[in-house]
Biotite code that builds the C-alpha atoms (Angstrom):
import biotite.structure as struc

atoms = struc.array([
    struc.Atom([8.003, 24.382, -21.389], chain_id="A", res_id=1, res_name="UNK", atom_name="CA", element="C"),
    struc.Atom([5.121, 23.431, -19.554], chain_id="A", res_id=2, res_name="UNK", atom_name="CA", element="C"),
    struc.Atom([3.830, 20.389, -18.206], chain_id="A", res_id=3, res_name="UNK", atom_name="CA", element="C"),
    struc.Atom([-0.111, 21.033, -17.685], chain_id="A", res_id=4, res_name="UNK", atom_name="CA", element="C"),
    struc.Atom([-2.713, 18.634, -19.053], chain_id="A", res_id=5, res_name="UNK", atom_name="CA", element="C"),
    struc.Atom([-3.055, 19.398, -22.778], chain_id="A", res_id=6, res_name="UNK", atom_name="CA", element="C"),
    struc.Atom([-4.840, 18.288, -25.964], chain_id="A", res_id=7, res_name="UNK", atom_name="CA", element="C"),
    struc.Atom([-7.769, 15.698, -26.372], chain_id="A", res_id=8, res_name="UNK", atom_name="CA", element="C"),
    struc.Atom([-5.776, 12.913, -25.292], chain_id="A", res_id=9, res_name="UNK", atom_name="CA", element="C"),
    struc.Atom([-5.138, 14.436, -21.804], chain_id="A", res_id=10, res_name="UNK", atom_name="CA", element="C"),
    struc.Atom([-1.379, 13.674, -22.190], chain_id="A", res_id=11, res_name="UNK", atom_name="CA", element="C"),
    struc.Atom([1.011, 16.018, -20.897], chain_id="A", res_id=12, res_name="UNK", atom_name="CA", element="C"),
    struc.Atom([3.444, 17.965, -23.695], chain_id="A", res_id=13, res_name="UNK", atom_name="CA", element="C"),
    struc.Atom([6.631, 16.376, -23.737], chain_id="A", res_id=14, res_name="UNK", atom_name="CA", element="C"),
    struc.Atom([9.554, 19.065, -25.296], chain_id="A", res_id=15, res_name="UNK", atom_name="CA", element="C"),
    struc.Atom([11.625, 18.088, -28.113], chain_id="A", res_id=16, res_name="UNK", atom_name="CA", element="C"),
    struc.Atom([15.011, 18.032, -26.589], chain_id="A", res_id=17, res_name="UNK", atom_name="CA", element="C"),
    struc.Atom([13.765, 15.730, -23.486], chain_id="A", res_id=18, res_name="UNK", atom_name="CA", element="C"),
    struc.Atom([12.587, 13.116, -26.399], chain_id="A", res_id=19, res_name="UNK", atom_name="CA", element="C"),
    struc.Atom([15.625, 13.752, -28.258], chain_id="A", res_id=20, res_name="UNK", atom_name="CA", element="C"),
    struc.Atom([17.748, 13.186, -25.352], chain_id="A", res_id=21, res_name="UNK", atom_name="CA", element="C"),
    struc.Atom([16.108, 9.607, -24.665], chain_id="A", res_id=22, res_name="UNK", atom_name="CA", element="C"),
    struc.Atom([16.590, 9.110, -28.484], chain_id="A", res_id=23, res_name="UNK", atom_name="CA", element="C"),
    struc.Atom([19.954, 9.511, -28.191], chain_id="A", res_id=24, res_name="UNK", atom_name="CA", element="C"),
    struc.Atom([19.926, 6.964, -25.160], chain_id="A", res_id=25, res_name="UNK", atom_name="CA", element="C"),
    struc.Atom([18.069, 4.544, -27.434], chain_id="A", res_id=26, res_name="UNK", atom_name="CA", element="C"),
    struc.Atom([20.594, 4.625, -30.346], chain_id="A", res_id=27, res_name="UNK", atom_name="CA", element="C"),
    struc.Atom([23.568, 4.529, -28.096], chain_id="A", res_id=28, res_name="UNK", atom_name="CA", element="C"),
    struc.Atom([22.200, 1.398, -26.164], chain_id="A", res_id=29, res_name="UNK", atom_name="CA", element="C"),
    struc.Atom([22.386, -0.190, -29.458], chain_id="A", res_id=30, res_name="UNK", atom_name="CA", element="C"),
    struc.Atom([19.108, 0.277, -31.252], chain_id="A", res_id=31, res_name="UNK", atom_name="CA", element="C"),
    struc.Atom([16.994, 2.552, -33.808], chain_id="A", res_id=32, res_name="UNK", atom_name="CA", element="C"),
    struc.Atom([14.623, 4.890, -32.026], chain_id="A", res_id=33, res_name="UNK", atom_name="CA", element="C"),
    struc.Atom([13.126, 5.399, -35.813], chain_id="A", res_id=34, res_name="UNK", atom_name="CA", element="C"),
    struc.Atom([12.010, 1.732, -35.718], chain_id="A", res_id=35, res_name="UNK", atom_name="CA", element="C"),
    struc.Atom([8.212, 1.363, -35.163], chain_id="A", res_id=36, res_name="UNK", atom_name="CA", element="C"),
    struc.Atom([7.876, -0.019, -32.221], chain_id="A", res_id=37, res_name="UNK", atom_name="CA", element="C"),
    struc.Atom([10.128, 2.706, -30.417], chain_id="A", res_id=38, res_name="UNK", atom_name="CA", element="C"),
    struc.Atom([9.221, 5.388, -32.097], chain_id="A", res_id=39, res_name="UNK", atom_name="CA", element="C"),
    struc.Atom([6.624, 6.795, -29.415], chain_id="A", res_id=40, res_name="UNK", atom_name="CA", element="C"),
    struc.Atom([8.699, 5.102, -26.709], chain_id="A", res_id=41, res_name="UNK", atom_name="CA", element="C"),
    struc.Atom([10.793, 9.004, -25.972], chain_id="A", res_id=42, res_name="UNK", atom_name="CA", element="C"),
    struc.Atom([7.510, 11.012, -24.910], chain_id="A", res_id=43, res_name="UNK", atom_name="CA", element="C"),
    struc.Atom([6.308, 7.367, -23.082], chain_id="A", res_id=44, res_name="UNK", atom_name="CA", element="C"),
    struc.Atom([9.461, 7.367, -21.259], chain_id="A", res_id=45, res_name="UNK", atom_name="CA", element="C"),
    struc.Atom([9.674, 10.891, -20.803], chain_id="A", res_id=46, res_name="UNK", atom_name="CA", element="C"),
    struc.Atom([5.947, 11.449, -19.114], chain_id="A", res_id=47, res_name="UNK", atom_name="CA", element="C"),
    struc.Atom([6.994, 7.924, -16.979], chain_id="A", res_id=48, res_name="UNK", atom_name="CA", element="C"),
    struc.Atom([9.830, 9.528, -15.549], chain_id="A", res_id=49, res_name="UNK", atom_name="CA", element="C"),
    struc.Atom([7.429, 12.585, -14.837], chain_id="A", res_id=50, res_name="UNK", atom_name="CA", element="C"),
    struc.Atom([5.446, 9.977, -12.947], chain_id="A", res_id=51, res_name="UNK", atom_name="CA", element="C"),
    struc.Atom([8.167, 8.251, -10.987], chain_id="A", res_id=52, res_name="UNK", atom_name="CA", element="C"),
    struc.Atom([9.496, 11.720, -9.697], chain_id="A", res_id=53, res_name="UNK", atom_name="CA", element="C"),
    struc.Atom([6.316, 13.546, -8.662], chain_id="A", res_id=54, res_name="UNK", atom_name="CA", element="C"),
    struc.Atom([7.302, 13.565, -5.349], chain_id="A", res_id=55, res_name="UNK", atom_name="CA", element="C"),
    struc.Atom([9.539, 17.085, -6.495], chain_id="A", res_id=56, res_name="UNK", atom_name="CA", element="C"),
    struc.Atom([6.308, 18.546, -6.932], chain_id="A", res_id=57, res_name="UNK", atom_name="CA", element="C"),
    struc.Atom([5.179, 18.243, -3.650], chain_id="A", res_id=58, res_name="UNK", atom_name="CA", element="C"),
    struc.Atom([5.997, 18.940, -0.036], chain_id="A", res_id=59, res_name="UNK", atom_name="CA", element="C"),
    struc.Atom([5.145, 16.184, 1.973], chain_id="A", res_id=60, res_name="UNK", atom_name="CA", element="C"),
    struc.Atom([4.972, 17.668, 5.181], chain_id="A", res_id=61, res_name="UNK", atom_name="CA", element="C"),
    struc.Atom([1.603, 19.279, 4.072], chain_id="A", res_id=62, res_name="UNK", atom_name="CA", element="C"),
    struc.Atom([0.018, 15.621, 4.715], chain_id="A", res_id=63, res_name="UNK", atom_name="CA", element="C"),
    struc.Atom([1.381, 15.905, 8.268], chain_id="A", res_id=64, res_name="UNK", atom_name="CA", element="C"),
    struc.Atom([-1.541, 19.494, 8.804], chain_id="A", res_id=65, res_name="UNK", atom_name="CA", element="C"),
    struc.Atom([-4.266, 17.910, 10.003], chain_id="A", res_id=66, res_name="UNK", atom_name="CA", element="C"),
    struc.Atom([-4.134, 16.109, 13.460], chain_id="A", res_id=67, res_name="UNK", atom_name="CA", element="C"),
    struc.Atom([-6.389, 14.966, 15.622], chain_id="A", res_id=68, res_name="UNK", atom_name="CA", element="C"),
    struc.Atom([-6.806, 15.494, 19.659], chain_id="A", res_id=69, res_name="UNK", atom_name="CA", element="C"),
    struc.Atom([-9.758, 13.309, 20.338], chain_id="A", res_id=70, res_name="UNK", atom_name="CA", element="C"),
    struc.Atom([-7.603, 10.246, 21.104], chain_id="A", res_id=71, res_name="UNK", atom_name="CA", element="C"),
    struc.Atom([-9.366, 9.171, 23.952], chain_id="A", res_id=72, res_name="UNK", atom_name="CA", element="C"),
    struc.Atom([-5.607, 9.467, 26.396], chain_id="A", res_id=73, res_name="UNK", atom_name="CA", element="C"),
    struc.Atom([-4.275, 6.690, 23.684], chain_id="A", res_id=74, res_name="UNK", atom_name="CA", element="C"),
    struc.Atom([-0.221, 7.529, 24.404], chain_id="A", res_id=75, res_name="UNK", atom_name="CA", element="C"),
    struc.Atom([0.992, 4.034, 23.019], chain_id="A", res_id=76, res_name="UNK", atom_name="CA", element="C"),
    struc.Atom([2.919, 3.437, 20.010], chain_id="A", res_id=77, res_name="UNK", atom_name="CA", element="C"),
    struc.Atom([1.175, 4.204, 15.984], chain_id="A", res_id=78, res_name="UNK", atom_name="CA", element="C"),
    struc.Atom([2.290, 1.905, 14.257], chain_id="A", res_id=79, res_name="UNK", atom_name="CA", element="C"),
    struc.Atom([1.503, 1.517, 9.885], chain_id="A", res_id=80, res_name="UNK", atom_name="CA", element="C"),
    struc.Atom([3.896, -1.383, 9.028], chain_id="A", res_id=81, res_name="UNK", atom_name="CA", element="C"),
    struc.Atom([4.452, -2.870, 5.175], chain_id="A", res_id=82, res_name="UNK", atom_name="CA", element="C"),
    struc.Atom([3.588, 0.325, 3.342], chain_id="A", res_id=83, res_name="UNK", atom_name="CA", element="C"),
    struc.Atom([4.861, -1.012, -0.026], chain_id="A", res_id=84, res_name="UNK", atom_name="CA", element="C"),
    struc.Atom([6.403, 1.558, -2.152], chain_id="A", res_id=85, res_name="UNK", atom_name="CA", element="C"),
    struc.Atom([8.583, 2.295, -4.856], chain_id="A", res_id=86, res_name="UNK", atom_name="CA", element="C"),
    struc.Atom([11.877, 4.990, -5.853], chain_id="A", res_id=87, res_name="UNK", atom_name="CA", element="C"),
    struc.Atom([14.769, 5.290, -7.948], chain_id="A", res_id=88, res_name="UNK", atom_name="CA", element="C"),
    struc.Atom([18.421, 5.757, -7.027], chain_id="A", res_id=89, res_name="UNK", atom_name="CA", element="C"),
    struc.Atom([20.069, 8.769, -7.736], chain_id="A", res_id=90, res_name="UNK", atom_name="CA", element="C"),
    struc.Atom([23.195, 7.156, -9.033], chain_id="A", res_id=91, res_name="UNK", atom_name="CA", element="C"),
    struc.Atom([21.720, 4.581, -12.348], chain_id="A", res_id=92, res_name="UNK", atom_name="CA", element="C"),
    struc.Atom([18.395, 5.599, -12.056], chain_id="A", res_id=93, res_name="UNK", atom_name="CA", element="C"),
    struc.Atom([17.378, 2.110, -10.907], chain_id="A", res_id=94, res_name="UNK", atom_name="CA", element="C"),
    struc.Atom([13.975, 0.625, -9.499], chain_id="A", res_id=95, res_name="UNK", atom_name="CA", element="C"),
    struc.Atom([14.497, 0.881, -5.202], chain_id="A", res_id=96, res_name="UNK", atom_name="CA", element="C"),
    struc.Atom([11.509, -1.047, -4.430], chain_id="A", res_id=97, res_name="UNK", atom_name="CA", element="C"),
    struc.Atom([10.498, -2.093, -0.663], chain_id="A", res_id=98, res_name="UNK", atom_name="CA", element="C"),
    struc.Atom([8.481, -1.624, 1.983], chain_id="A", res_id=99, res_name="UNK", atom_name="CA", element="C"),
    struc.Atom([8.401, 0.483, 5.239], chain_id="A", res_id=100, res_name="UNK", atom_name="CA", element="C"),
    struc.Atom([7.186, 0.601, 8.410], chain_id="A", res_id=101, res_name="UNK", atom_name="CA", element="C"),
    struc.Atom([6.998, 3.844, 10.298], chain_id="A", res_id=102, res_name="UNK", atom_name="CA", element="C"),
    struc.Atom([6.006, 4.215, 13.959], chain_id="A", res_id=103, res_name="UNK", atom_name="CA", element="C"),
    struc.Atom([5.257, 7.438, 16.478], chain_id="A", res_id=104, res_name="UNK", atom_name="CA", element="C"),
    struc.Atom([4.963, 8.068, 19.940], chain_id="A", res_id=105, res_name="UNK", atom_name="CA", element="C"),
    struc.Atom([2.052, 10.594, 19.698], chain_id="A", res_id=106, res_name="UNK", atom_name="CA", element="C"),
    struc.Atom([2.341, 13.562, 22.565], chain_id="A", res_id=107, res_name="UNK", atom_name="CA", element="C"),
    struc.Atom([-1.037, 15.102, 22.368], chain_id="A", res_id=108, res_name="UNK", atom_name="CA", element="C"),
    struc.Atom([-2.436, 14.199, 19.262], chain_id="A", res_id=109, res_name="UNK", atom_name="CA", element="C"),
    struc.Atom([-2.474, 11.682, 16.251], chain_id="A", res_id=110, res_name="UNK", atom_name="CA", element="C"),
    struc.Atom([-2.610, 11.887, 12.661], chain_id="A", res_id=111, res_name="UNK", atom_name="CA", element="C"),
    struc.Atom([-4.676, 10.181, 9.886], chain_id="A", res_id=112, res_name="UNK", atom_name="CA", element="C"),
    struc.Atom([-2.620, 6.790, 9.168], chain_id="A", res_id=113, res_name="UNK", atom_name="CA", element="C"),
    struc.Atom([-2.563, 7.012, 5.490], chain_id="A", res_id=114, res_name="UNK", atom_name="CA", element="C"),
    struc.Atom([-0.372, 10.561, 5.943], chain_id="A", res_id=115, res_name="UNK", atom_name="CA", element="C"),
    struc.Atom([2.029, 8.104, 6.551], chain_id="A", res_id=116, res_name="UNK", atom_name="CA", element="C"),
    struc.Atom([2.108, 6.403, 3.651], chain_id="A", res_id=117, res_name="UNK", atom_name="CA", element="C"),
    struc.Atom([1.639, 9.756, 1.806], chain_id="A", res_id=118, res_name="UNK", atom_name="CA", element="C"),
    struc.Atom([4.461, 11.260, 3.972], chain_id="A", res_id=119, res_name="UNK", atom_name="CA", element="C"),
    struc.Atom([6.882, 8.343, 2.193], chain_id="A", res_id=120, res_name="UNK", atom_name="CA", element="C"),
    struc.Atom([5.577, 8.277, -0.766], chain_id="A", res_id=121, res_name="UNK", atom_name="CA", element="C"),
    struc.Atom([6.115, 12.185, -0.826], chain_id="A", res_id=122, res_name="UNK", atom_name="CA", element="C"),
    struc.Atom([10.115, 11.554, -0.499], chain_id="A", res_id=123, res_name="UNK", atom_name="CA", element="C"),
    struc.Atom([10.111, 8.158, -2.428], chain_id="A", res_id=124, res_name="UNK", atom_name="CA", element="C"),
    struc.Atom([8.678, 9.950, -5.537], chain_id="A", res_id=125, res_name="UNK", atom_name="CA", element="C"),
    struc.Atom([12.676, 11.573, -5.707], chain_id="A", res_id=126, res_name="UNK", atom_name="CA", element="C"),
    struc.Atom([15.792, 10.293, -7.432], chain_id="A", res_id=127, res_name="UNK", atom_name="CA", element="C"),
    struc.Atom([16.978, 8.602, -3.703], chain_id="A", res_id=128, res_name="UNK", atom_name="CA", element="C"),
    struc.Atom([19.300, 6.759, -1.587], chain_id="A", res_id=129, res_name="UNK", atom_name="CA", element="C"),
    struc.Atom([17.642, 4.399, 0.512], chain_id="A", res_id=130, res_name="UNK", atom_name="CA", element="C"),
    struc.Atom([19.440, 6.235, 3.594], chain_id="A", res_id=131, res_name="UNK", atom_name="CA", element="C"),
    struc.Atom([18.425, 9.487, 3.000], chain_id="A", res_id=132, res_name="UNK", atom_name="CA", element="C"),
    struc.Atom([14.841, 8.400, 2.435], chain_id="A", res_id=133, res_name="UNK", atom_name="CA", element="C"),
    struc.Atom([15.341, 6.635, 6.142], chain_id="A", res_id=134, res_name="UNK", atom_name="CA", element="C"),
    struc.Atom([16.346, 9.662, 7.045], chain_id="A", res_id=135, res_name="UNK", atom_name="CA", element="C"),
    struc.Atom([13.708, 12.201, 5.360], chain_id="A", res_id=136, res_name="UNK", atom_name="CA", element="C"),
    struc.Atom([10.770, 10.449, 6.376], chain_id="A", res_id=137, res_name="UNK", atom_name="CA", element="C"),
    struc.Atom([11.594, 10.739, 10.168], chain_id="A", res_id=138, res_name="UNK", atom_name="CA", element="C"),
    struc.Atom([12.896, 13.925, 10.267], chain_id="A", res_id=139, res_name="UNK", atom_name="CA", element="C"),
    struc.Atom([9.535, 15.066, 8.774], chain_id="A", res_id=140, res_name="UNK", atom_name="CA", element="C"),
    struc.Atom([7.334, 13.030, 11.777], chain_id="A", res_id=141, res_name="UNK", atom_name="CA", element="C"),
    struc.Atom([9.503, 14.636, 14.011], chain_id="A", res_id=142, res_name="UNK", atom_name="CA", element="C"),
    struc.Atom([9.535, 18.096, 13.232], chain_id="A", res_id=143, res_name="UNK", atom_name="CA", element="C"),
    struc.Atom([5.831, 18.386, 12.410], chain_id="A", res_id=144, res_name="UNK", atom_name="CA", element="C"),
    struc.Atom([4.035, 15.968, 14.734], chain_id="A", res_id=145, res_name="UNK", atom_name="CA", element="C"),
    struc.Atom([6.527, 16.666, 17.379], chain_id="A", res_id=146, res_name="UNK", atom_name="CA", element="C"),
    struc.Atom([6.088, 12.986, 18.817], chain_id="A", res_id=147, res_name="UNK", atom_name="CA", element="C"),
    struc.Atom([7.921, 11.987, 21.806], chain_id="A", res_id=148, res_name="UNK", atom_name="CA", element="C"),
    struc.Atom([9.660, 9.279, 19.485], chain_id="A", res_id=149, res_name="UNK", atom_name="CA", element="C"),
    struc.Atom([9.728, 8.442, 15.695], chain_id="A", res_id=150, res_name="UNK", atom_name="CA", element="C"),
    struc.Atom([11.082, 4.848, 14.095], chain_id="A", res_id=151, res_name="UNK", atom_name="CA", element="C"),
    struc.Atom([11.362, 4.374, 10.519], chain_id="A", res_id=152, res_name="UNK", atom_name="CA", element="C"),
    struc.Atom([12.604, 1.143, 8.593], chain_id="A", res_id=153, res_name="UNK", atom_name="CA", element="C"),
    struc.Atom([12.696, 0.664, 5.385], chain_id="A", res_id=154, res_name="UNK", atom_name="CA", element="C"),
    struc.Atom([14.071, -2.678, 3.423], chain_id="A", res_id=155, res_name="UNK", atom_name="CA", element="C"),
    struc.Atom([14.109, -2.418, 0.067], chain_id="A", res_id=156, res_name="UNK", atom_name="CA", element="C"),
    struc.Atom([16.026, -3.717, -3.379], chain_id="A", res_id=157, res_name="UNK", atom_name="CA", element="C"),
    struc.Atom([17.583, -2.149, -5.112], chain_id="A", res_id=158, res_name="UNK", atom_name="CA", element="C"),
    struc.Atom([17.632, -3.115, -9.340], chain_id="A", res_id=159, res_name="UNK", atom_name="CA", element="C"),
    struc.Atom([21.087, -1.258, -9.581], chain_id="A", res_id=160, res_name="UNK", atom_name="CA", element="C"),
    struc.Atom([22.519, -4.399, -7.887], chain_id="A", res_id=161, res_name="UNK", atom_name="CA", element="C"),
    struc.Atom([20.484, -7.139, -8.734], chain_id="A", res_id=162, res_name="UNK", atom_name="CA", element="C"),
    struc.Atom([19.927, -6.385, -12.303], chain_id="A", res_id=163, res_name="UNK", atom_name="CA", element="C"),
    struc.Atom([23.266, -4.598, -13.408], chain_id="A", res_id=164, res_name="UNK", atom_name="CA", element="C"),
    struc.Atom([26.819, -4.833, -11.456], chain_id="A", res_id=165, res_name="UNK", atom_name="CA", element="C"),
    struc.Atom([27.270, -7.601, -9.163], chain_id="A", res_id=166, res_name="UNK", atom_name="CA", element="C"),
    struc.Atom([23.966, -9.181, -10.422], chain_id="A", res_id=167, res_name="UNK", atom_name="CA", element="C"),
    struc.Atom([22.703, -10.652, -7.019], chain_id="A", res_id=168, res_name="UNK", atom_name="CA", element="C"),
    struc.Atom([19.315, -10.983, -7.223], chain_id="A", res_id=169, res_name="UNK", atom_name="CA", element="C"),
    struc.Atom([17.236, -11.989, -3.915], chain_id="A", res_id=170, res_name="UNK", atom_name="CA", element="C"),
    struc.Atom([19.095, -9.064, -1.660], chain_id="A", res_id=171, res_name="UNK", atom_name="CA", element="C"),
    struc.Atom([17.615, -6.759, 0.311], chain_id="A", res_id=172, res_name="UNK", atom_name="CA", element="C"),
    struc.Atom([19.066, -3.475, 2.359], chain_id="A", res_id=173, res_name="UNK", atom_name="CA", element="C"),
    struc.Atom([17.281, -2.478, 5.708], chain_id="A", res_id=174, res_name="UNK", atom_name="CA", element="C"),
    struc.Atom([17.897, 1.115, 7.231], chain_id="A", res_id=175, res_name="UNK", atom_name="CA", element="C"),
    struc.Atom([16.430, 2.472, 9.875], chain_id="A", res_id=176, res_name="UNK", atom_name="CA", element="C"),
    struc.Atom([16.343, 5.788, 11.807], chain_id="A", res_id=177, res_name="UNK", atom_name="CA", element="C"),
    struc.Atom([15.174, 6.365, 15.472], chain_id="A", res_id=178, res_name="UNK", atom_name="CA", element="C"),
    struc.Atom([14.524, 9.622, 17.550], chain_id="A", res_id=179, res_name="UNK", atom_name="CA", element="C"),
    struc.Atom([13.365, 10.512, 20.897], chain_id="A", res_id=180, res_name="UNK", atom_name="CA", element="C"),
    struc.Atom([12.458, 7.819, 23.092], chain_id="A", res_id=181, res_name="UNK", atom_name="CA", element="C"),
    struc.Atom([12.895, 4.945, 20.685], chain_id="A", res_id=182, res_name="UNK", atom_name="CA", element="C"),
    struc.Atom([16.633, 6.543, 20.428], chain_id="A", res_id=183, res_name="UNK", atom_name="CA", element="C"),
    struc.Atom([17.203, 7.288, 24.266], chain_id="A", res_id=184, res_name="UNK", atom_name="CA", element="C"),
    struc.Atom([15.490, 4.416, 25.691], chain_id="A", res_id=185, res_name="UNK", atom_name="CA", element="C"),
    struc.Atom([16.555, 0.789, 24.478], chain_id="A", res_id=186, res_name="UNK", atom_name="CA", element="C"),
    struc.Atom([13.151, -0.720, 26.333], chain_id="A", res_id=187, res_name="UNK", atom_name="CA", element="C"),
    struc.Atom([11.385, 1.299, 23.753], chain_id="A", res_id=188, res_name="UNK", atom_name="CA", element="C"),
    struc.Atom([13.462, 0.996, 20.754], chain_id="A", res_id=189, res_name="UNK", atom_name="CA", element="C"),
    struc.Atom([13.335, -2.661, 21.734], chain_id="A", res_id=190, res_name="UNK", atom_name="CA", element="C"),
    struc.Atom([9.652, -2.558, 21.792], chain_id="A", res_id=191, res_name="UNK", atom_name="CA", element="C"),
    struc.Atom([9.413, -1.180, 19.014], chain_id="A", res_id=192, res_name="UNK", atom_name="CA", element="C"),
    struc.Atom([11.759, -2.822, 16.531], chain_id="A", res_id=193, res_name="UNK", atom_name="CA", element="C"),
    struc.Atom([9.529, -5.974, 17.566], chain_id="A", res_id=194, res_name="UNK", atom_name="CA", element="C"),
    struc.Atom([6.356, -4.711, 16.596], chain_id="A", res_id=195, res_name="UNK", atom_name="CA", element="C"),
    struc.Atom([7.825, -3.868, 13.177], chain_id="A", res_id=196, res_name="UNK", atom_name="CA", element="C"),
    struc.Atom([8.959, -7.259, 12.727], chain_id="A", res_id=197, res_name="UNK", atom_name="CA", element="C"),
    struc.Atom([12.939, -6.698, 13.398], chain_id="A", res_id=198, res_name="UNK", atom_name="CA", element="C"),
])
């Protein structure tokens, strides 16, 4: 079925068996979907979880087009640090929510900062694992900007352990992912890690 804008209340459609499906969630957690204040809650639920994974709809590399050559011989580090943002794991479905920061060693050319943000919000917007998230964001930097290094780190928590499970609330996870220089040449990585606060 499909998912365009539709009717006066600008709302997308939600199909039957996706509401019937969170129904069925509802009464097995315990509780009567046909009570009043749930009984809206399947299409609510269903067009959230339409919002929380937009990122499928998208490629993010497209943000990555655009580049800019005027940079008056700047060759230092780019550097867009505490990008707040927010995912959900591909194993309970759980909030990830963090905050990155995501460097580049620009060759030739820069990009507008924001793409940045855009570039990991692009991958976020996924079921995820924090790692491969790490691991997406810099592999798209790399292979579009073509910088002579790339650093992402990302710390995040991660609701599927503090709310559920082991219950520790207050932990976060850090990954990180380095290419090119940063990778090859611990002055840089050094330099780098610093700037980002690690």
């Amino acid at each position: 079925m499909s998912c365009d804008i539709d009717g006066q209340d600008g709302k997308i459609p939600v199909p039957e068996d996706v509401q019937d499906a969170i129904r069925t969630l509802i009464r097995w957690s315990g509780d009567n979907p046909d009570r009043e204040g749930l009984v809206d809650t399947p299409a609510r639920v269903a067009r959230a979880w339409k919002e929380y994974c937009q990122g499928y709809d998208e490629d993010p590399s497209h943000h990555l087009s655009r580049v800019f050559e005027e940079v008056g011989g700047y060759d230092e580090i780019v550097l867009l640090k505490d990008i707040p943002f927010q995912s959900h794991c591909e194993h309970h479905m759980a909030p990830i929510i963090g905050k990155a920061a995501i460097a580049y060693l620009p060759n030739d050319h820069v990009v507008g900062i924001s793409k940045l943000a855009r570039v990991l919000h692009g991958y976020a917007r996924r079921l995820q694992i924090q790692e491969r998230l790490t691991a997406e964001v810099a592999e798209c930097i790399w292979k579009h900007l073509e910088p002579r290094g790339v650093a992402v780190v990302i710390e995040a928590s991660h609701a599927c352990m503090t709310a559920r499970g082991v219950r520790t609330p207050g932990v976060n996870m850090v990954t990180s992912r380095v290419m090119g220089l940063f990778r090859s040449d611990s002055k840089s990585r050094e330099e780098v890690l610093k700037l980002m606060g690690y």
